[in-house]
C-alpha positions, 0 to 999 in steps of 0.5 A: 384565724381560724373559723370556729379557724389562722384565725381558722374559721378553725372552728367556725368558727371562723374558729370550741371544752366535760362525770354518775354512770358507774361505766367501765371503758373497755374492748367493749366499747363500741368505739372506745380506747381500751383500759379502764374509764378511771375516776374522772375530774372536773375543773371550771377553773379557766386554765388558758393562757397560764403554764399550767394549760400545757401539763394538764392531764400529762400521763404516761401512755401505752403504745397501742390502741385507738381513740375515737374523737368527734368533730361537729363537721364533716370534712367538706374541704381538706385544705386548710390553706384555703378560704372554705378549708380554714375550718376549725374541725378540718383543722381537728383532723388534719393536724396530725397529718401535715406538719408545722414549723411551730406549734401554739401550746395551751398556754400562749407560747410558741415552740418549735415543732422539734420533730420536723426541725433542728432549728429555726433563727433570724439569721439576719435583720437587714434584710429580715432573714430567717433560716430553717434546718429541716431533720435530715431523717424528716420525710413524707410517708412515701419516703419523699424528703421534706425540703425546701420545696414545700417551703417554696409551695406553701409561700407560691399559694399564700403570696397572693401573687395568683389571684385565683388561688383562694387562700384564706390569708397571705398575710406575712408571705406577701411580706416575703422576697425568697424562699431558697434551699441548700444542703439537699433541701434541707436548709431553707433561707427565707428573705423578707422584702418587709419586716414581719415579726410573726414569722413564727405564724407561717410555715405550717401547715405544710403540703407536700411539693410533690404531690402538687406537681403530680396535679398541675400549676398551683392553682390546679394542685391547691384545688386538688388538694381541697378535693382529696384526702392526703395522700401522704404524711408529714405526721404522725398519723396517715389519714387510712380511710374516709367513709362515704359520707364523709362522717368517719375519718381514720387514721393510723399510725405513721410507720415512716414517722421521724420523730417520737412515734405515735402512742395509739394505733389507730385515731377515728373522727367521728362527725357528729353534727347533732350537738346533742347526740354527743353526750350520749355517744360519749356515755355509750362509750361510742366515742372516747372524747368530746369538744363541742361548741357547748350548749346549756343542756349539752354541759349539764349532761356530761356534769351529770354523768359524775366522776366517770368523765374528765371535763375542763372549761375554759375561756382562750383566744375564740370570740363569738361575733356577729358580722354584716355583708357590706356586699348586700345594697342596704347593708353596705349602702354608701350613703345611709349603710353606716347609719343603719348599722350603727343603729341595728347594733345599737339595738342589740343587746349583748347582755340579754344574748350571754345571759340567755345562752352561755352564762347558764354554764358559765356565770362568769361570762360578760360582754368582750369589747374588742375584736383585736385581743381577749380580755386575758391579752396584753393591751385588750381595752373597751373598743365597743361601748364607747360608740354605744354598740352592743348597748341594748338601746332600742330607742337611741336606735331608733333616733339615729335612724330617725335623724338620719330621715329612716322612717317607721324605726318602731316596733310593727312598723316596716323600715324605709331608708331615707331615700324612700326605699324599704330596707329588705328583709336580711338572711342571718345565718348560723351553723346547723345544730348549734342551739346557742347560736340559733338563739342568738340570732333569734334574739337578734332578731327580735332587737331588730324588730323593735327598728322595723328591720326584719331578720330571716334566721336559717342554718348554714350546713357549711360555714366555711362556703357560706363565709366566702359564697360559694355558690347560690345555696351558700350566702349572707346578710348577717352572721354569727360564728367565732374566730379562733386565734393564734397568739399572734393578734397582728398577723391574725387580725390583718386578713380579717379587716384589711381591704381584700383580705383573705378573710374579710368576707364581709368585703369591709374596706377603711384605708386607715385600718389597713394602715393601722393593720399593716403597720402593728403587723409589721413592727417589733415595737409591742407599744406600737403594735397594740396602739394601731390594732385598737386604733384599727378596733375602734375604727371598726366599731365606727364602721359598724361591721362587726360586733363581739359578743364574748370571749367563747368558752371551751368545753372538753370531755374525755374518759379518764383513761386516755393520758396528755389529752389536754384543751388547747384554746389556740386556732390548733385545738386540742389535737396539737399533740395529738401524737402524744395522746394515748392510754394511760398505763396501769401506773398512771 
């Protein structure tokens, strides 16, 4: 997963969906795609998961042009292979300029990126073998062929063979034996030591070999490449300049690109970390199009600009949780820790948090109980109210607390642990601008007031450092942020739960969730795979280590103009296709 993200924090989420100012869209803009605005639409029917996600908005497109985006980051990490890389908006820029073997389409499914491939199959299932046959024509924008070297990196760096490279998950290239080339590097075999279904999740995005070798072993170049911008491409796009501040990414059009070309010259990414400004950087047709984490006032503005703007709503693959620290003393106290957690998320009431934050844009919104599947998954089920978490029931709480020998559980009263310690203040965090989550964390808060526990909210300027703690100023009591999936759910949840996964930043550890875990990720059998991840999910919600709050809505928005831009509620987001984006001919 992405952080809101594999699940890539991708948007970190850990992990994401926009009409009666009478504006035309042209050269005047001061940042926009040339054309004129059209007649937007709206929709607010939930369109993720269904054959109909894929072809939304399809058009035909010019050739020239540009197309100004924002991201809600500034690129702090251009490694998307990488614990503070697995960003949701890094993601957003990048996917244009590293390539994928496979790509995760609005709808679920999964096809083969058939640019950079001509095929991709199980060759074998004894040992589980899987062959790929690179484009003979498929190349880096410097000309370097893509080949089995970049296969050969991409598995070095994510095996977890070197414990020094921060990879945000090696899930399914631990499970590999070899990765081999032939044909001059275009044919690339790779032969598994353990069964892993979800081969279709790795392979992507790919680093050019190359370029690693030019800085050092693979701890030094996977670090490098966190600290630079790509210096070649793999995409359609080449990335052109990176302003100073890092609040202007541009990128222009592949020459060398193997497959069909780009239909826009030039794509900016704009970083607009203040929520609030993008609707009117929209109206003042400074960008072209918007995709934020969305927030009451933010929906009602763009709703209120009328038929000029395109925007979509939608409920995919994102969920919004809350997680504790288990490395923090109280929190992760072997004795008494699960009793307080258990009881803190007891307390918290989920129904209270969406009423007062996303169900004033989406009435449909409701508690999601599983931290496994979404609701318009196979084999989602109730994970979390069976052992009474997200309840609301402040005085249940406080009972658990109390007969576990806690005193003072009450509203004024300072909690002391049954070892006669008082339990500390906690630090919560959220990401900066982000109204929705600040609210949910001060609503938390006052749920754990009424168990004499106080919180500490703030906001992180950097969710992927502060996820994995790098460094004094980036650290976590408790955290609120969205994981953001691919339609892969076991290989997505196994880094998440697992004993030093990737992307267990929380440090939590059950040995029979990464039994469960392990096994759902390494079966062909779906019953089974769904039966150990709810085992796994039910487990968790025993544990108390986290707690989902909803299924994120996505919200995007766009000018009329611009043709096949589409949300994407998968880990990838909407710039899966982002060589298809252009601006609509005068037919269309």
């Amino acid at each position: 997963m992405s952080v809101s993200g594999q699940w890539r924090c991708r948007r970190a989420a850990a992990w994401m969906a926009a009409g009666a100012v009478a504006l035309a869209l042209g050269l005047g803009g001061c940042g926009g795609s040339s054309g004129s605005a059209g007649s937007g639409s709206a929709a607010d029917t939930n369109l993720a998961g269904t054959s109909a996600a894929d072809t939304f908005n399809s058009a035909t497109v010019g050739t020239t042009g540009k197309i100004t985006w924002t991201i809600e980051k500034t690129v702090q990490n251009w490694n998307l292979l990488s614990a503070d890389g697995n960003t949701f908006d890094y993601g957003q820029v990048l996917n244009g300029v590293y390539p994928s073997t496979f790509i995760s389409n609005p709808s679920y499914a999964v096809t083969m990126n058939s640019d950079l491939l001509d095929s991709a199959t199980e060759t074998s299932t004894s040992p589980e073998t899987i062959t790929y046959k690179i484009k003979q024509n498929a190349v880096w924008s410097d000309g370097t062929p893509i080949d089995a070297s970049d296969f050969v990196y991409a598995w070095q760096v994510q095996n977890g063979a070197d414990a020094n490279i921060p990879v945000a998950s090696t899930t399914g290239y631990q499970n590999i034996q070899s990765v081999t080339g032939s044909d001059n590097g275009k044919t690339v075999t790779v032969v598994y030591k353990t069964t892993f279904p979800d081969w279709k999740s790795l392979f992507g995005p790919l680093y050019p070999a190359h370029i690693a070798k030019q800085h050092g072993n693979d701890e030094a170049s996977f670090a490098w490449f966190g600290s630079n911008p790509p210096v070649v491409s793999g995409g359609p796009f080449v990335v052109g300049s990176v302003s100073s501040d890092k609040t202007s990414v541009i990128l222009n059009k592949n020459p060398r690109y193997y497959g069909s070309p780009a239909h826009v010259d030039q794509i900016v990414f704009r970083a607009i970390t203040d929520f609030t400004q993008e609707p009117t950087a929209l109206q003042n047709h400074e960008v072209d199009g918007i995709y934020p984490q969305p927030q009451v006032d933010l929906v009602t503005q763009v709703k209120n600009m009328g038929g000029t703007v395109t925007y979509h709503i939608n409920s995919g693959l994102s969920f919004e949780h809350i997680d504790f620290n288990l490395k923090n003393p109280a929190l992760g106290n072997k004795t008494w820790g699960t009793t307080l957690r258990t009881a803190m998320f007891t307390a918290t009431n989920r129904d209270d948090i969406i009423a007062k934050t996303i169900k004033q844009f989406q009435s449909t919104a409701t508690a999601l109980d599983s931290r496994v599947l979404v609701a318009n998954q196979q084999g989602y089920q109730d994970n979390v109210t069976p052992f009474g978490l997200g309840t609301g029931d402040t005085a249940k709480a406080q009972k658990l607390l109390t007969d576990a020998g806690f005193k003072n559980a009450t509203s004024g009263g300072r909690l002391t642990a049954p070892d006669g310690t008082p339990v500390p203040a906690f630090s919560m965090k959220y990401t900066v601008g982000n109204k929705i989550r600040q609210d949910e964390c001060d609503l938390f808060a006052a749920d754990m007031a009424d168990l004499g526990i106080a919180v500490n909210v703030s906001p992180t300027d950097n969710l992927g450092a502060t996820l994995s703690q790098s460094g004094n100023n980036y650290t976590y009591d408790i955290i609120v942020f969205a994981w953001v999936a691919t339609p892969f759910p076991a290989s997505n949840n196994q880094p998440l739960y697992t004993t030093g996964g990737g992307s267990n930043y929380g440090g939590y550890s059950n040995a029979n969730v990464d039994d469960w875990l392990n096994t759902a990720a390494s079966t062909t059998d779906t019953a089974t795979q769904i039966a150990d991840l709810n085992k796994a999910d039910q487990q968790i919600s025993k544990d108390a280590y986290t707690l989902p709050l909803y299924q994120k809505p996505t919200f995007i928005a766009f000018y009329p103009n611009l043709g096949n831009v589409r949300d994407n509620t998968t880990q990838i987001g909407p710039t899966y296709n982002i060589g298809q984006w252009g601006i609509k001919t005068t037919s269309s």
